[in-house]
N, C-alpha and C positions, 0 to 999 in steps of 0.2 A: 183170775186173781193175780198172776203174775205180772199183766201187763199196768193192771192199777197199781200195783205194791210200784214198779218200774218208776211210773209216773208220780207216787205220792214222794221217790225219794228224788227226784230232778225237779220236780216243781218247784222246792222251797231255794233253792239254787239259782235258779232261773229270776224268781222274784226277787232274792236279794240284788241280784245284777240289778235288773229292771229299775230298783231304787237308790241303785249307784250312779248307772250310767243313764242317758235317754241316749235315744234311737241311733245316734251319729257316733257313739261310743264315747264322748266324753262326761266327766263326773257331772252329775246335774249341781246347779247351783244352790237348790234347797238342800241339799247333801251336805255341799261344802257349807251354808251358814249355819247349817245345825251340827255340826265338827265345830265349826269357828266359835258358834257361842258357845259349846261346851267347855273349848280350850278355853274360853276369854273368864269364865264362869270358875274355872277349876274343877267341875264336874266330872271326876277322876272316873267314876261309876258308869256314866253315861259313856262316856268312851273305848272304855274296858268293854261294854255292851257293845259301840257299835264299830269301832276298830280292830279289835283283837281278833274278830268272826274272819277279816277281811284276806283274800291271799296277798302273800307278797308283792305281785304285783300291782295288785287293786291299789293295796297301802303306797305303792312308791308313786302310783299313779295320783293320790290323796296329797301327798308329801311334794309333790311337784307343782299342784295345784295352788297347794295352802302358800300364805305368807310366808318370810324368812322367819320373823319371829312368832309367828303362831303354828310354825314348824317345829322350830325350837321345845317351844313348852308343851305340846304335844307328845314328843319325845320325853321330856323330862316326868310328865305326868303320869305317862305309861311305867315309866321305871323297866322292870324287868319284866313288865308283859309285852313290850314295843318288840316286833321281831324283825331283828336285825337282818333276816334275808332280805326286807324290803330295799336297802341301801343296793344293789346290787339289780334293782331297777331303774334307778334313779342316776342322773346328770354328776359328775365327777362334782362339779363345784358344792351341789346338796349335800352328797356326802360327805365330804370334806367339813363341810357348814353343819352339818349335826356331829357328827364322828369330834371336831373340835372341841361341842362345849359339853363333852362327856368325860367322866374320869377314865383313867386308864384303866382303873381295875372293875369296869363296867361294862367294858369292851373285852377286857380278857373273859372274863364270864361269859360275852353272852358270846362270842366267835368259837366257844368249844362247844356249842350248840347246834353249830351249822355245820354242813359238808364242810371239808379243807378246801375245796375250790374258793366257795362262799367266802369263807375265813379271808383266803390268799387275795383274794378278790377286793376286800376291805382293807387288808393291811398293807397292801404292795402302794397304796397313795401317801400314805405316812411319812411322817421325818424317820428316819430313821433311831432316833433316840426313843420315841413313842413306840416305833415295832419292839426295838430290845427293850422294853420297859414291858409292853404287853405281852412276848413272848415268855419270860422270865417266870410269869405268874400261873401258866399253862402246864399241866403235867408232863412229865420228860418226853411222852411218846410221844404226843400232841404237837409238843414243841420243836422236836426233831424235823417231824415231817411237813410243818408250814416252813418249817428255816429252808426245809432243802426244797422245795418250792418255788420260796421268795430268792432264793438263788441263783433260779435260772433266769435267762436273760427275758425282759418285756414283750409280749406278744408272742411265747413258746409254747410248744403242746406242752410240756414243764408248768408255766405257769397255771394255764389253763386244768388242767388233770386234778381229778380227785386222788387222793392219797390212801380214801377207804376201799380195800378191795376186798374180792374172797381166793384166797391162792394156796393150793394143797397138791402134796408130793403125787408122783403118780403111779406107784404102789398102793396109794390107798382102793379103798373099795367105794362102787358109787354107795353101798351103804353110809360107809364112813363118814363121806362128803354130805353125806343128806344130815345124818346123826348134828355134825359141824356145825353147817348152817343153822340148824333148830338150835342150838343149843347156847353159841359162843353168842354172847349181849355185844360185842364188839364190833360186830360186822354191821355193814353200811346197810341202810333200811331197803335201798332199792339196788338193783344190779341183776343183769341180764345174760353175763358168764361168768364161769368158774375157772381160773387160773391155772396152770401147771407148771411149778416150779422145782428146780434141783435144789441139795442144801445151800446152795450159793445165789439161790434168790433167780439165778437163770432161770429165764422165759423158755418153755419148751413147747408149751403149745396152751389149748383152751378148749371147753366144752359149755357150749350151750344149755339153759336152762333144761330148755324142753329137752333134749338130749339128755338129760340125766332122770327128768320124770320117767323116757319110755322106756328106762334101761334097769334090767334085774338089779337086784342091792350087792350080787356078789362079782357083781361085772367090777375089772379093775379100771379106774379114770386112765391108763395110756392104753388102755384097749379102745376108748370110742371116742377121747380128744381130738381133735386136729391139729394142724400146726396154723400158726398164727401168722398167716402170710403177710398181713398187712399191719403189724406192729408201728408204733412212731416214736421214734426219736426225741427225745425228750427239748433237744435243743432246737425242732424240727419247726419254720413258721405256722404260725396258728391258723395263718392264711391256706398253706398249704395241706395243714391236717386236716382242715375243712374241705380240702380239695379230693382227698382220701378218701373222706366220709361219702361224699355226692357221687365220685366214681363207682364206690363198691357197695354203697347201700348198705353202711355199715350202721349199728346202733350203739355201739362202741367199742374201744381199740385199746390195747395193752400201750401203756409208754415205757419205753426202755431207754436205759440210760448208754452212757459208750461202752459200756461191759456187756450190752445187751441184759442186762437184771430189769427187773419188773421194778418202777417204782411210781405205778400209778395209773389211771383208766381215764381215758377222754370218753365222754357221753353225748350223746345226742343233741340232748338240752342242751350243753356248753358251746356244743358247734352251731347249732341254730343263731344262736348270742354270736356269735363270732362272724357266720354269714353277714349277718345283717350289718353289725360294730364296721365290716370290711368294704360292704359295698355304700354305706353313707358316708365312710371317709373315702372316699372313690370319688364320689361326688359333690362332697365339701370339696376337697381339695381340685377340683375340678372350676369349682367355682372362685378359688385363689379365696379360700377363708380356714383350710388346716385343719385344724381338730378343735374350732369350736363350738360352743352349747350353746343352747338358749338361756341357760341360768348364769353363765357367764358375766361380768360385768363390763360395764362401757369402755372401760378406759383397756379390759385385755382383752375385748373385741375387738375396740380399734386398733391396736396393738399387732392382733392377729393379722389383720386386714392390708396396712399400711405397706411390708414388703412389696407385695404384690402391684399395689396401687401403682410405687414407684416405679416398678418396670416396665408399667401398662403408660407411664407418663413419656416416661425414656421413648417408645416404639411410639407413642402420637405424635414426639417433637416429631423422628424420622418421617413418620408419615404427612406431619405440616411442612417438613422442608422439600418432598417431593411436590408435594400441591405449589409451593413457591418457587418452584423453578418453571410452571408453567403460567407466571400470572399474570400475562400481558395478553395472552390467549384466553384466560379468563375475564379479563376487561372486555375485550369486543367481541365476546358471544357470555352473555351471561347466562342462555340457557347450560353450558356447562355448567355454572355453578349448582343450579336446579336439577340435576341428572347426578353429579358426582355419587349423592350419596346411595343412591338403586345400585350402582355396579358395586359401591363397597361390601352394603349394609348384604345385598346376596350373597357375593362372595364371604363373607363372615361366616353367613347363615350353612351358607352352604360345607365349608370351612368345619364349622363346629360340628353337624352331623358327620363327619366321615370319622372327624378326630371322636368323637364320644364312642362309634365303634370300636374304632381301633384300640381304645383306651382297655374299652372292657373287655375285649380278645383278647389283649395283653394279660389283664390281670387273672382271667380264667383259663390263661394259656392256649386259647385255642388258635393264637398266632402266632408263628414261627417260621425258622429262618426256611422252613418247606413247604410252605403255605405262602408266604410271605409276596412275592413276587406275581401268584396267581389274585392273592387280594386286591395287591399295588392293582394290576392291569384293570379288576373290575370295578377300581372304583374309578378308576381313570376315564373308563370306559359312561359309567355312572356320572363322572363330571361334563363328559364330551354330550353326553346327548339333554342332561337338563341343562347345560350351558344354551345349547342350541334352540329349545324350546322357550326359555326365557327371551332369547337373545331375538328371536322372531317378536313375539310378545310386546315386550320394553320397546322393539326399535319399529314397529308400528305406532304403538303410543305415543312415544315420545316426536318419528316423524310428525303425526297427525297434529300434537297437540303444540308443536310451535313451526308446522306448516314448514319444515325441512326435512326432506330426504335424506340430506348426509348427516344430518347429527342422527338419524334415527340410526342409520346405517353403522356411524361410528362409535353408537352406544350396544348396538349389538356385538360388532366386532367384538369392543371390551367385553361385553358379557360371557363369552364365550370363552377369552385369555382368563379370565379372572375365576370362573366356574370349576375351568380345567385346574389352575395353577391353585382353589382352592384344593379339589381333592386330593392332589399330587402333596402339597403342605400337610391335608390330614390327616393323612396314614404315614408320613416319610419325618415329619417332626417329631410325633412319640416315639417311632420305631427307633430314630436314633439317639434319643432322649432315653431309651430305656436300653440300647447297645451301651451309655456313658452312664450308666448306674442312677440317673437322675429318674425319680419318680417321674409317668408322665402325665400323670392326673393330676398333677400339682403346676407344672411348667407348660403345660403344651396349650392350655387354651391364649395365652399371653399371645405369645410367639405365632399361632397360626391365625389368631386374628390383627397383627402385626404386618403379616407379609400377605391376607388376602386384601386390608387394607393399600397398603406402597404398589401392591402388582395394580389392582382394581384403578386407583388414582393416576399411576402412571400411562397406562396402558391407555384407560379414557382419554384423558389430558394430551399423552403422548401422539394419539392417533389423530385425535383431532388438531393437534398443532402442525403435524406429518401436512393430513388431507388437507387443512384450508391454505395453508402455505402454499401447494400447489396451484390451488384455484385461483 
């Protein structure tokens, strides 16, 4: 019986998915035309049925899917059953683009509804006239503890933290604390430990759930607390609180302000969000495109884009004027021109793999200035022998297939300068890129395919202008 009862209540779960998503996990399209025509329809009923069921996710995933404007009235149609956790799966510009053509005292409603992270999460993109407008309308506690929130700086375990905790003296009895929890409507729906605080809000330690179920009612909480060794700083990177979290297998963490006072709990959930926010801006900006979306529009795509382009223009003139100081060697062997681009496009290639490690060492700390030099040497090491391998490779090929020895020979050569002189560019450009405070996920793909380019071209170019001179 148990195992059927198990199964009758997973099942209906199961199948709703089933009739969201198909197999690849995106929204099926009869899904979305039957949402579309309902919005198109006004069938306020029919959405209420099959929107309202949906989790936040599911819906932001809906909400991404849908057009601008049948996003829109989607929203509007919903009124106060649309739940506003979904914004908070969703593309900065979507949110913004619904969150706009809502009143403000419709938003104040519905953000005293959701955790304060949620809330903080919604309101930190605002004009600021729009926050002090919806704050205003929020009950005093409420309103306190998003302001001191939205206070701390962008991207802080502060912003990030829920504001609902459970936090009690530690004279009390685990009785007492149980009594508490049952009883105060105030406290946050989910949470995984119990606080210990002095009258001054000072953090003094913490007790685990389970730890309070196996423990007698008259046991006192600073008899089986612990201390809270890995507390975060309220002003602490989000980046790094996440780094906290994956070290010590934590499920959440007290935030203390510079008084060390408790003023809030980083969770799990939030850091998961934050892993992930951290490593595809790693990776955007890797790609010289910053912190943009796909709902973004054309004109602040290109926008975003443009810096970049220009510096990547600046480093090809450099790289066309070393090609033109060899061009008269270029005239009476044009099989150079036909080879140039194998020693560049390699060294690029090769160039870009050592930099994408180094990148993400950097950003999970696993490189430093003590590691640092044993890395340098293995990738050096790493460029000296695939250098060598190609460099055989390419300068049989390229011998055989225009029936010369020395261009084979002096395309190896280069392959080998250029191999090297990449991996040496791509650990030694972010490492100093991020000695000068400059992001190097942002800055280093330019510059290291810049100089495997000029070394690649000159090197080619140069060697064979060196050997045929002689000859």
């Amino acid at each position: 019986m148990d195992g059927q009862d198990e199964h009758q209540t997973v099942a209906p779960a199961e199948s709703a998915r089933a009739d969201i998503y198909d197999e690849d996990g995106v929204i099926r399209s009869s899904f979305l035309a039957q949402i579309g025509a309902a919005v198109a329809e006004g069938d306020t009923a029919a959405l209420k049925r099959d929107v309202t069921a949906l989790h936040s996710s599911e819906l932001g995933d809906l909400l991404e899917a849908l057009l601008p404007e049948q996003r829109r009235e989607l929203v509007r149609l919903l009124g106060t059953d649309f739940d506003f956790g979904a914004l908070t799966e969703v593309d900065e510009a979507i949110r913004l683009d619904i969150v706009d053509n809502l009143p403000n005292a419709q938003i104040a409603q519905a953000v005293q509804e959701l955790d304060s992270d949620d809330a903080v999460y919604i309101l930190e993109d605002l004009d600021q006239e729009d926050q002090d407008e919806i704050l205003s309308q929020l009950p005093f506690t409420e309103r306190i503890r998003l302001r001191r929130a939205l206070d701390y700086p962008e991207e802080t375990a502060g912003r990030r933290m829920q504001t609902e905790f459970v936090a009690v003296p530690p004279f009390w009895t685990v009785g007492q604390t149980i009594d508490y929890m049952r009883e105060d409507k105030n406290l946050p729906d989910r949470f995984s430990q119990v606080f210990v605080i002095d009258p001054t809000f000072k953090l003094l330690g913490a007790v685990d759930l389970d730890q309070i179920l196996r423990t007698k009612r008259a046991v006192k909480i600073q008899d089986v607390m612990h201390e809270t060794r890995h507390a975060i700083p309220a002003t602490m990177d989000q980046e790094e609180a996440a780094r906290e979290f994956e070290q010590y297998d934590l499920l959440s963490a007290a935030v203390v302000d510079e008084n060390d006072r408790l003023v809030g709990v980083l969770t799990i959930d939030d850091v998961v969000d934050v892993i992930q926010e951290e490593a595809e801006e790693d990776l955007m900006r890797m790609g010289g495109v910053g912190d943009e979306e796909l709902s973004d529009s054309v004109l602040s795509t290109s926008r975003s884009r443009v810096p970049w382009l220009l510096v990547n223009l600046v480093t090809a003139f450099l790289t066309a004027s070393v090609i033109s100081l060899f061009d008269r060697t270029i005239e009476h062997i044009v099989a150079l021109a036909v080879l140039m681009p194998i020693v560049a496009g390699m060294g690029g290639n090769a160039g870009s793999q050592t930099m994408t490690v180094t990148v993400r060492a950097l950003a999970t700390k696993d490189l430093d200035i003590y590691n640092a030099w044993r890395v340098i040497r293995r990738e050096l090491g790493v460029g000296l022998i695939n250098g060598t391998v190609f460099a055989i490779l390419i300068g049989v090929v390229a011998g055989t297939w225009f029936g010369n020895a020395n261009i084979g020979g002096i395309i190896a050569a280069a392959m080998v300068i250029n191999m090297f002189a990449a991996a040496l560019a791509g650990i030694l450009i972010p490492l100093a890129l991020d000695r000068l405070g400059i992001d190097p996920a942002v800055a280093s793909a330019v510059f290291v395919t810049a100089v495997t380019d000029v070394v690649g071209f000159f090197a080619f170019l140069g060697l064979a202008t060196w050997w045929f001179g002689m000859l």
